[in-house]
C-alpha positions, 0 to 999 in steps of 0.5 A: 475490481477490488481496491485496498488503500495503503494510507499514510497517516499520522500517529501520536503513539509511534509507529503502527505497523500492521503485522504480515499476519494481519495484512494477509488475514485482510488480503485473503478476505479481500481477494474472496470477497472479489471471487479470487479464491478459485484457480487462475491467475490474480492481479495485483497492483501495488504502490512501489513501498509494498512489494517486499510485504505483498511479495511475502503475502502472495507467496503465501496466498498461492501456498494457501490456495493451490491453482492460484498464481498472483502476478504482482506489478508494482510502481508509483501508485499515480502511474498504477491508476493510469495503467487502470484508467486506460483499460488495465486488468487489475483485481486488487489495487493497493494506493500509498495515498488517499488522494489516488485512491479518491481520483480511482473513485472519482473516475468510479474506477473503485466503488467506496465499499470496495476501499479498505485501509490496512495499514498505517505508517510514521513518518520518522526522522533518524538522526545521531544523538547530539548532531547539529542543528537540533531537529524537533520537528519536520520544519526543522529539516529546512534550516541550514545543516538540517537535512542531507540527502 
């Protein structure tokens, strides 16, 4: 089994996004370095917040790789690593957190050469421009007004 993590972690610059080529170009190696580049059938579990890029990407892994069909199951990255430690075949498992992908090696369900970081992300708040209260930081959101959901 091969693993990648989805890593949320701070920037001081703005988002960072990696670009689909990028993300492929780092799926691809991945999934030769698991001997996935022959015919059949791949498997990949990814957190719920990839599927629109691993949809793209796995439509152009099987472009790429004619024989080769990704089956793609997506969902909480907590519920994915149950389904693999109870017995779930799975030749790439993408986490959208650290703290899974370490419980995936502490249950040595990922050997750590296995676990790759391949993107990063932001958190960002959006709000109008002179709305009310004032919003600086994420502490912010708890005062009264600072948050609607």
């Amino acid at each position: 089994m091969c693993i990648l993590r989805f890593v949320l972690l701070p920037e001081t610059h703005g988002m960072k996004c990696a670009p689909i080529g990028r993300l492929l170009a780092t799926l691809a190696v991945t999934l030769l370095a698991c001997g996935a580049a022959h015919a059949g059938e791949l498997l990949v579990s990814a957190a719920s917040s990839l599927s629109n890029a691993f949809t793209d990407v796995a439509a152009r892994y099987e472009a790429a790789h004619p024989g080769t069909k990704v089956l793609l199951n997506f969902g909480a990255s907590g519920a994915l690593l149950q389904q693999i430690d109870k017995g779930a075949a799975v030749d790439v498992f993408a986490s959208a957190d650290q703290e899974t992908m370490d419980l995936a090696e502490e249950r040595t369900l990922v050997a750590t050469p296995d676990r790759h970081t391949f993107v990063r992300n932001t958190l960002v708040v959006v709000r109008p421009r002179n709305s009310e209260p004032a919003i600086a930081r994420i502490a912010d959101l708890q005062q009264p007004g600072g948050c609607r959901w």
